[in-house]
N, CA and C of each residue as an Amber inpcrd file, in Angstrom:
protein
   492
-118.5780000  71.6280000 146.2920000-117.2200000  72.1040000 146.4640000
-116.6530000  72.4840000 145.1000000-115.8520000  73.6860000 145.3370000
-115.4360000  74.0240000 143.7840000-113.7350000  73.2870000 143.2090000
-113.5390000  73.0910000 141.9930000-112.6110000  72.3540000 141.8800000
-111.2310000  73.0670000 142.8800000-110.0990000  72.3240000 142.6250000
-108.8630000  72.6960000 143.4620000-108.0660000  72.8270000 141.9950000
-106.6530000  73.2770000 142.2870000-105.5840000  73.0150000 141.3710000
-105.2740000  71.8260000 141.0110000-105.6250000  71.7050000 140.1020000
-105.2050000  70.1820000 139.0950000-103.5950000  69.9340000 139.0920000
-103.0790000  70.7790000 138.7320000-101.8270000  71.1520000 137.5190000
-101.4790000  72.3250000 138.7400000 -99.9700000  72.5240000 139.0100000
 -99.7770000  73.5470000 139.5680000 -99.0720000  74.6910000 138.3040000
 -98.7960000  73.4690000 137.0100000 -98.3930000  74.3700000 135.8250000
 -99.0130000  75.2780000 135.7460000-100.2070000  75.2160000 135.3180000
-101.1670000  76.0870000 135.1380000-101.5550000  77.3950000 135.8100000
-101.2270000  77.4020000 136.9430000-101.2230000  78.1720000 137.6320000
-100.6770000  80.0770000 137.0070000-101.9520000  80.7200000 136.9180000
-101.2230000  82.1860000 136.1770000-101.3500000  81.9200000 134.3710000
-101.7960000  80.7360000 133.9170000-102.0940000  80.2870000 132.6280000
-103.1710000  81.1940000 132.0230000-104.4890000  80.8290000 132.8660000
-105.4930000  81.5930000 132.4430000-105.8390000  82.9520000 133.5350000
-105.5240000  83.2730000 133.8280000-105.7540000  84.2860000 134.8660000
-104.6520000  84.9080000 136.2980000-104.9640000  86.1500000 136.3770000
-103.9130000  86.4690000 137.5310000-104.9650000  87.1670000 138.5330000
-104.4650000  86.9350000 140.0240000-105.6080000  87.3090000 140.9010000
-104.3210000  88.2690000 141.9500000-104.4990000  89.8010000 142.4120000
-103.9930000  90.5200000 142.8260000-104.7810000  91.2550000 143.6210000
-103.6950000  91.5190000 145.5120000-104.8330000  92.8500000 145.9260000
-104.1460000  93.5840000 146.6130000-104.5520000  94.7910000 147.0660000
-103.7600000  95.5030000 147.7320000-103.6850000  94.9370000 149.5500000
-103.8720000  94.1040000 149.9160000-103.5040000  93.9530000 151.1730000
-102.3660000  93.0750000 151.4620000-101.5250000  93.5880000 153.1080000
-100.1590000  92.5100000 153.0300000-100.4080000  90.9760000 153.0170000
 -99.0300000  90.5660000 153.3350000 -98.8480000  89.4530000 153.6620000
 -99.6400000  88.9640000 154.9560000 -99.1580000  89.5740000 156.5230000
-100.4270000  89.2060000 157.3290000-100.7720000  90.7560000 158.0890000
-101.8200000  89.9770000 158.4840000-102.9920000  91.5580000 159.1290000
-102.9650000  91.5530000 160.0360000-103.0160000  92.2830000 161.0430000
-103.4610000  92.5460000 162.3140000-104.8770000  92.3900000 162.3840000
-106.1390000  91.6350000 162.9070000-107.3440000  91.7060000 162.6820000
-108.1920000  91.1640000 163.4660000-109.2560000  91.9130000 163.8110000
-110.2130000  91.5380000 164.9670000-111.4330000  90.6010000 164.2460000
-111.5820000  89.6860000 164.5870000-113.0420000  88.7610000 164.4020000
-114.3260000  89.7050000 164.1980000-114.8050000  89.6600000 162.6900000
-115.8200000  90.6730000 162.4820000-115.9160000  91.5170000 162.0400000
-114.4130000  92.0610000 161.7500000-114.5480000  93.7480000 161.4850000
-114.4610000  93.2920000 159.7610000-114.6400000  94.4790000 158.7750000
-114.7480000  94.2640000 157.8300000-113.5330000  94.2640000 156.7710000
-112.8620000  93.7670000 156.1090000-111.7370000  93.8790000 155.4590000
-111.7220000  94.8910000 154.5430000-111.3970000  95.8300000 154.0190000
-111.5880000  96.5910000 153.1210000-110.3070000  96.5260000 151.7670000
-110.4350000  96.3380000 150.8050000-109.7510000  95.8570000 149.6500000
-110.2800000  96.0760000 148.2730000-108.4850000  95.8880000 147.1140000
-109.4360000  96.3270000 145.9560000-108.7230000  94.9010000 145.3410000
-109.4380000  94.3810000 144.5260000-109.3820000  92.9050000 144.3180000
-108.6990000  93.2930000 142.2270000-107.6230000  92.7670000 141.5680000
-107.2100000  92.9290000 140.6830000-107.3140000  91.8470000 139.5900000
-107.9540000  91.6070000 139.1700000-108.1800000  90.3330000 138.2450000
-107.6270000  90.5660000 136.7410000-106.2560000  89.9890000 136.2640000
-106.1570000  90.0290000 134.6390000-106.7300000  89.1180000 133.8480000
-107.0350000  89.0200000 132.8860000-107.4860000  88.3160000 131.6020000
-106.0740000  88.0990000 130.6620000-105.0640000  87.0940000 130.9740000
-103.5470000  87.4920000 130.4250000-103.7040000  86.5220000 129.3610000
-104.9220000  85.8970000 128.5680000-104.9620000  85.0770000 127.5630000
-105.5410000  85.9400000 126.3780000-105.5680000  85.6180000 125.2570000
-105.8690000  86.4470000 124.2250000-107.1650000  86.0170000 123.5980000
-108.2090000  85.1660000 124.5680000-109.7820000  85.1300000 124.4370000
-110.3480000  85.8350000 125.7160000-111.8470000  86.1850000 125.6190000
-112.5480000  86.2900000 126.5650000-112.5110000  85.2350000 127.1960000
-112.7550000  85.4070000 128.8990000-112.6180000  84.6120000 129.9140000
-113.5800000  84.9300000 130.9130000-114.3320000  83.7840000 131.3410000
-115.2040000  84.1040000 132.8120000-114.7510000  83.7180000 133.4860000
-114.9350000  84.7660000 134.8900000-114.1880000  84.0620000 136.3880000
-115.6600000  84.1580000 137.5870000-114.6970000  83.2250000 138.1310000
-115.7420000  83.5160000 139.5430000-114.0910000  83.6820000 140.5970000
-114.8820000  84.3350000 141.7740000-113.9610000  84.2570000 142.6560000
-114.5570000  83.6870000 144.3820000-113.7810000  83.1130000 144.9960000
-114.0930000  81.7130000 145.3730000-113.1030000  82.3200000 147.2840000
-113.6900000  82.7220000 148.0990000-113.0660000  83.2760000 149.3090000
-113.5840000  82.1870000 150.0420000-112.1400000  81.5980000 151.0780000
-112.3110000  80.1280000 152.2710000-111.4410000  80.8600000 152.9360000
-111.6830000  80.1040000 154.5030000-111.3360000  81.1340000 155.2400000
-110.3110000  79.6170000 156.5520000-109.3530000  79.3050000 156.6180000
-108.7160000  77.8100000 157.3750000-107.9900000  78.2480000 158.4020000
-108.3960000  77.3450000 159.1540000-107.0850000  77.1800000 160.7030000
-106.6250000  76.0580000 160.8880000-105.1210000  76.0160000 160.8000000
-104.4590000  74.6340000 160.2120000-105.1150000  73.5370000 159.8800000
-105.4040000  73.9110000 158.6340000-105.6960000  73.2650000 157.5400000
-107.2110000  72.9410000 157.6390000-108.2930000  73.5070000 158.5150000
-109.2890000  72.8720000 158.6760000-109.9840000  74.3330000 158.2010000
-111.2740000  74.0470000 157.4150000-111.8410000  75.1050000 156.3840000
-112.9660000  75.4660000 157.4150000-112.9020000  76.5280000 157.9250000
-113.7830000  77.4370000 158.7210000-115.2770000  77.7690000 157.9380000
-114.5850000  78.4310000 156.8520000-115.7190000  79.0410000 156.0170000
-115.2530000  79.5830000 154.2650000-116.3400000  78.9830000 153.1900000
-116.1380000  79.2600000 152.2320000-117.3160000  79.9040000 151.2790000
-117.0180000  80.3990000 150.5410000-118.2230000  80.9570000 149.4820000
-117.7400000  81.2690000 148.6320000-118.4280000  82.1080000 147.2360000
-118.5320000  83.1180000 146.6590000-118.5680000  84.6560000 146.4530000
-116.9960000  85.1100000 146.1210000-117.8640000  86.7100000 146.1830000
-118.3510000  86.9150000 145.0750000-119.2350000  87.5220000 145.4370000
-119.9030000  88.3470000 144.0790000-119.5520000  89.4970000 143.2580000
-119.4260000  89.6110000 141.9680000-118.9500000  90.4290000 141.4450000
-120.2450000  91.4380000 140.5410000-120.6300000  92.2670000 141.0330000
-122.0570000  93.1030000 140.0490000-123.2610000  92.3140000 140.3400000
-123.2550000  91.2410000 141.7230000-123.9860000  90.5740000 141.8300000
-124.2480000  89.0940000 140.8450000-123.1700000  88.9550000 140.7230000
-123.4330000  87.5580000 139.5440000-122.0700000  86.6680000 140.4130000
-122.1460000  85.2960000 140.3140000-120.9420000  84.5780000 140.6000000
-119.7780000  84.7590000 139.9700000-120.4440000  84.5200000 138.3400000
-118.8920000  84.4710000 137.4620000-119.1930000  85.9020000 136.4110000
-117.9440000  86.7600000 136.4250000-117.6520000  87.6950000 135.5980000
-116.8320000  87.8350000 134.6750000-117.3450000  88.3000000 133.6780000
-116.4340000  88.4500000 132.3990000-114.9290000  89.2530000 131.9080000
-113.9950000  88.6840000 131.2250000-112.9800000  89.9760000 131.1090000
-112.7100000  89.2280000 130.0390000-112.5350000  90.7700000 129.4020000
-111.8400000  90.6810000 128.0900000-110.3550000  90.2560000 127.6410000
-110.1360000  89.3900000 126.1810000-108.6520000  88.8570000 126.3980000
-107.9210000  90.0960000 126.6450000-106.8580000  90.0560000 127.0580000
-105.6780000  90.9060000 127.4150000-105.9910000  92.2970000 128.7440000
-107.6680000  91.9400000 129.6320000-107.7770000  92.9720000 129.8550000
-107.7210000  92.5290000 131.4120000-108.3490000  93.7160000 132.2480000
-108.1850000  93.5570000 133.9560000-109.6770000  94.1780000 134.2160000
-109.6770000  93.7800000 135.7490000-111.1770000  94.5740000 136.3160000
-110.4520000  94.8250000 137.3970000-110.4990000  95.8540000 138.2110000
-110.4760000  96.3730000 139.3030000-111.8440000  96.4320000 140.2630000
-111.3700000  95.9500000 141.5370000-112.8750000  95.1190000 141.8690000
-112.5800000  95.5730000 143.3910000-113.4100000  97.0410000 144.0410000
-112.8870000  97.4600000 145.0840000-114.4840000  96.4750000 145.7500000
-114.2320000  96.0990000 147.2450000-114.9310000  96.0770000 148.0640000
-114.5420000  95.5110000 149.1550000-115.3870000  94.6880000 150.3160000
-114.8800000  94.3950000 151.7170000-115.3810000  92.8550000 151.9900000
-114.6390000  92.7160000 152.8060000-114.9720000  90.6700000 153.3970000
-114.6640000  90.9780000 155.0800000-115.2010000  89.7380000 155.4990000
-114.8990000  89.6570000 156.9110000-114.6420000  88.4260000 157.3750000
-114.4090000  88.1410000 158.2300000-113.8460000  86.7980000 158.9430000
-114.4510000  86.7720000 160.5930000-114.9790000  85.4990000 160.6590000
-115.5650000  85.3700000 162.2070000-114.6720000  85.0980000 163.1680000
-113.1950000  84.9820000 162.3760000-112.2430000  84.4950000 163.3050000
-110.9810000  84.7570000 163.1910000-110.1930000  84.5880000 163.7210000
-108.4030000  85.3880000 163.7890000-107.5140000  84.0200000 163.6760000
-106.2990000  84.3850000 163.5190000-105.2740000  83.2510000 163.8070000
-105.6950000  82.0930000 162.8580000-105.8980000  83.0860000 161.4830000
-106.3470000  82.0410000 159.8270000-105.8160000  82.5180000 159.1150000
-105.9870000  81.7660000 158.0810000-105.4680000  82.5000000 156.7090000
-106.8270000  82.3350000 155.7200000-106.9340000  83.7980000 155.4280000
-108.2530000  83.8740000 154.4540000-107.5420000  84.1860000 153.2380000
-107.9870000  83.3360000 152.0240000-107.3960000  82.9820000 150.9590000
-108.7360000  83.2730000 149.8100000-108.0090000  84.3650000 148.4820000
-109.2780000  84.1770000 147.3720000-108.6910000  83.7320000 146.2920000
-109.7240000  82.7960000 146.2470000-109.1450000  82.2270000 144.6980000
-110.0000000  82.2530000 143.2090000-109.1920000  82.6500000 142.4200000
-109.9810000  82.9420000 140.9510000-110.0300000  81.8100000 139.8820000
-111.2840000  81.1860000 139.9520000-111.4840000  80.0940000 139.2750000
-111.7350000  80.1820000 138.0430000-111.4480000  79.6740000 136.6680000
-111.7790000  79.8530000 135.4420000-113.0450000  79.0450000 135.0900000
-113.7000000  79.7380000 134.2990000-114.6640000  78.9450000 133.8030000
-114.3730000  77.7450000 133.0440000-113.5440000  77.8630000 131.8200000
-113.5870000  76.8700000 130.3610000-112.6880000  75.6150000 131.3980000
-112.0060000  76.0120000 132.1550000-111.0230000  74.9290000 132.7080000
-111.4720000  74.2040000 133.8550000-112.4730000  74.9340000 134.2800000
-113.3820000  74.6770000 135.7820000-111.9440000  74.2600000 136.7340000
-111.0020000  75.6250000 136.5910000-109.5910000  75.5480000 138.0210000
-109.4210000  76.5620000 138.4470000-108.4540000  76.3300000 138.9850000
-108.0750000  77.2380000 139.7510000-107.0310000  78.2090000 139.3730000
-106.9520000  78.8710000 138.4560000-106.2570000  79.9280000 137.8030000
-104.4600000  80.3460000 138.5920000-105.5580000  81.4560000 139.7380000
-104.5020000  81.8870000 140.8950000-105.2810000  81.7860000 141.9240000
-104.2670000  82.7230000 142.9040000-104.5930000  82.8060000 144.7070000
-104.1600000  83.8260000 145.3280000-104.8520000  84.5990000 146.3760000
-103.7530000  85.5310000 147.3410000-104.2010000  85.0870000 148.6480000
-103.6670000  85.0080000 149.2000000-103.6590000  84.7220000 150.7470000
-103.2360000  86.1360000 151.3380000-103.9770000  86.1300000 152.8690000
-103.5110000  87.0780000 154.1890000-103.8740000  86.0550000 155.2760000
-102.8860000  86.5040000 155.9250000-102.5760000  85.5510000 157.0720000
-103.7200000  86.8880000 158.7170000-104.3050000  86.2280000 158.5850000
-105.3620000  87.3170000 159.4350000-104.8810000  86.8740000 161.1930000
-103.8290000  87.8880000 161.9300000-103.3210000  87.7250000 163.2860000
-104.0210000  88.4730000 164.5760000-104.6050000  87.9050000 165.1690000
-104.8610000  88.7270000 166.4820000-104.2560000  89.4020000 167.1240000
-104.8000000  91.1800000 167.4980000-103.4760000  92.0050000 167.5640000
-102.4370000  91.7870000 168.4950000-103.1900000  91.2550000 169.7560000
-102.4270000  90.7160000 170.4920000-101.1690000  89.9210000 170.4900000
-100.8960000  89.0390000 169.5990000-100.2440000  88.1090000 168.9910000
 -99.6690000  88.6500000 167.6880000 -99.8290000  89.4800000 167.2200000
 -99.1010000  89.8310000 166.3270000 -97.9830000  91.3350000 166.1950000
 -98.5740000  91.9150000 167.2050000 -97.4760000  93.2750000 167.5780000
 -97.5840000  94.1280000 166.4870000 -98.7040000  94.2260000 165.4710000
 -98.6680000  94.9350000 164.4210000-100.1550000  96.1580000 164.8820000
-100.1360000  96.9390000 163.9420000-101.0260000  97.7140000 164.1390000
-101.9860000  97.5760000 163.0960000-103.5670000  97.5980000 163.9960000
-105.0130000  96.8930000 163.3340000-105.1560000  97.6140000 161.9200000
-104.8860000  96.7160000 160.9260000-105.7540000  97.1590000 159.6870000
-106.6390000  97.9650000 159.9080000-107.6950000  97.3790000 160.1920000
-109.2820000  98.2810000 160.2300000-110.0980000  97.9560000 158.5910000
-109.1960000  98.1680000 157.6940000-109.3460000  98.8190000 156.3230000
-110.3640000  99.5570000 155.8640000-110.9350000 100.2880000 156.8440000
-112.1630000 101.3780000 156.5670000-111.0390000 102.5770000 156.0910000
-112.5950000 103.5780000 156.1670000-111.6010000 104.8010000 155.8050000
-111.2870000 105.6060000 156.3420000-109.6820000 106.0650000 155.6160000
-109.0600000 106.9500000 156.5220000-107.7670000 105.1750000 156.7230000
-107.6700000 104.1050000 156.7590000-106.8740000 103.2280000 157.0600000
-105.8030000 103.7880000 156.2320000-104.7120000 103.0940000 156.4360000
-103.4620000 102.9370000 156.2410000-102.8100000 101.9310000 155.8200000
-102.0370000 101.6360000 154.8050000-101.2720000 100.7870000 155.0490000
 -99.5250000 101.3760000 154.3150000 -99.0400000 100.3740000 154.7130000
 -97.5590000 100.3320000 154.1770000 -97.3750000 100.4650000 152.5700000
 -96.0920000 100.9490000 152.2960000 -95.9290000 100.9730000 151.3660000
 -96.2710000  99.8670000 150.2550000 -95.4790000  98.7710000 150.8880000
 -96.0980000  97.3350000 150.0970000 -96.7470000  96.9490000 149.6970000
 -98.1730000  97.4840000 149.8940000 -99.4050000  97.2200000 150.0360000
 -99.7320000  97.7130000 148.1950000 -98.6940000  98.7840000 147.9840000
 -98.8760000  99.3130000 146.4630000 -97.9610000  98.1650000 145.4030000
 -97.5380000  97.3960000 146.2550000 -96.5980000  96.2870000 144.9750000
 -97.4780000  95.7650000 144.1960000 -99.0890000  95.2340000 144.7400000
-100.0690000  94.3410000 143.3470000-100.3040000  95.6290000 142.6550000
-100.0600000  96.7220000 142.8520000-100.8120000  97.5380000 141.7520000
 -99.7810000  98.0610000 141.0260000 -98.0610000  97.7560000 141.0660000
 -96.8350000  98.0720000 140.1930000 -96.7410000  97.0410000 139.2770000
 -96.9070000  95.8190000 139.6530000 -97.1700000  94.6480000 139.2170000
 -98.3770000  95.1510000 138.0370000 -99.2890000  95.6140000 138.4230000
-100.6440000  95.2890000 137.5320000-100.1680000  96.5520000 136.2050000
 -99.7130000  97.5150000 136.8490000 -98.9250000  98.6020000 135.3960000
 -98.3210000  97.8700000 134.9660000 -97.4490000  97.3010000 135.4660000
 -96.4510000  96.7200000 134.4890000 -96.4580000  95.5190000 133.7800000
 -97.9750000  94.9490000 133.9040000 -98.4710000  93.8170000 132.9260000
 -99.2400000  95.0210000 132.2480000 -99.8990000  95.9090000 132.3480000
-100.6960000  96.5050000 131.0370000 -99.3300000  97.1040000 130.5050000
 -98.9850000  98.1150000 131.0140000 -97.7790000  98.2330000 129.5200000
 -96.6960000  97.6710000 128.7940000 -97.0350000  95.8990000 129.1630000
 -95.9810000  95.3920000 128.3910000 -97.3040000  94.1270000 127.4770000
 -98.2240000  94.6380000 127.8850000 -99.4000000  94.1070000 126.9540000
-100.0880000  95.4570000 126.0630000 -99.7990000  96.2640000 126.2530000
 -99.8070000  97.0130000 125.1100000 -98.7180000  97.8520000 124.0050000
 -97.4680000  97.7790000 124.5960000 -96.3130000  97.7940000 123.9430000
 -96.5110000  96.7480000 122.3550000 -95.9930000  98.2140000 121.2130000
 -95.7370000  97.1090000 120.2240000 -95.0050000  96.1160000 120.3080000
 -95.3280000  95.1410000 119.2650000 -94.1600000  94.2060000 119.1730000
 -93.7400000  94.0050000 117.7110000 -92.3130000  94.2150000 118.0030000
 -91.4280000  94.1080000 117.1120000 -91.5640000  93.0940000 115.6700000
 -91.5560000  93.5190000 114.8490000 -91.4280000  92.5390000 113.8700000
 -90.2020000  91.5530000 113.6430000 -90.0740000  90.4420000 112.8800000
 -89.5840000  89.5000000 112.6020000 -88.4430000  90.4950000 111.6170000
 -87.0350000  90.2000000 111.7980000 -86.3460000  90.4520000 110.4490000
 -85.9050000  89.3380000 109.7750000 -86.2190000  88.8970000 108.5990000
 -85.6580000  87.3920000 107.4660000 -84.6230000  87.9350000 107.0130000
């Protein structure tokens, strides 16, 4: 089992984990999730991550693993930098919340988290993700990636000097 959050301080300390999908999904058992996964490096060393997808129905853990990133568990990012990490997941089951979490190496924690609340369409009155192509989503869906501009250009913005 991989560690949990120690410290909820910490949390966003060594790492930020972002994606383009909502809050909850409309979603059928099986089909494939399609997503682009946003990982920062917001410390000013190199950092390895792994990222760590469980899948619960009140509170009881269905299913957990590893995704893979280039085929390796844990991947590298540079201090101050990001990876953009498009690909797909699935779930054997509905009426969960599938949650990824980005674990740090040097700290062996739990960095961050995003959750989607995955609803059977039936029960949820929304219209099916799919997230293949040609999908759709809402506008919202672009907030982790306004968010992710607006940590690179205020990490590359000079900074001001000191006046004595």
């Amino acid at each position: 089992m991989l560690p949990q959050i120690g410290d909820p301080s910490l949390v966003g300390t060594y790492g930020d984990i972002f994606w383009d999908l909502p809050p909850v999904l409309s979603y059928n058992a099986g089909e494939q999730i399609g997503c682009t996964i946003y990982v920062a490096n917001v410390t000013d060393v190199d950092r390895s991550y792994m990222l760590r997808m469980q899948v619960t129905q009140d509170s009881t853990v269905i299913s957990e693993g590893t995704l893979r990133v280039n085929n390796r568990a844990w991947f590298d990012i540079g201090a101050q930098q990001y990876a953009v990490l498009p690909g797909s997941m699935l779930s054997e089951v509905t009426n969960a919340v599938l949650t990824i979490e980005l674990v740090e190496s040097e700290s062996n924690s739990v960095a961050d988290s995003v959750s989607v609340d995955l609803i059977a369409p039936s029960a949820a009155g929304l219209p099916i993700w799919g997230g293949g192509a040609g999908a759709t989503a809402s506008w919202f869906s672009l907030i982790p990636l306004m968010i992710m501009v607006a940590m690179v250009v205020s990490m590359t913005k000079p900074k001001e000097k000191k006046k004595e």
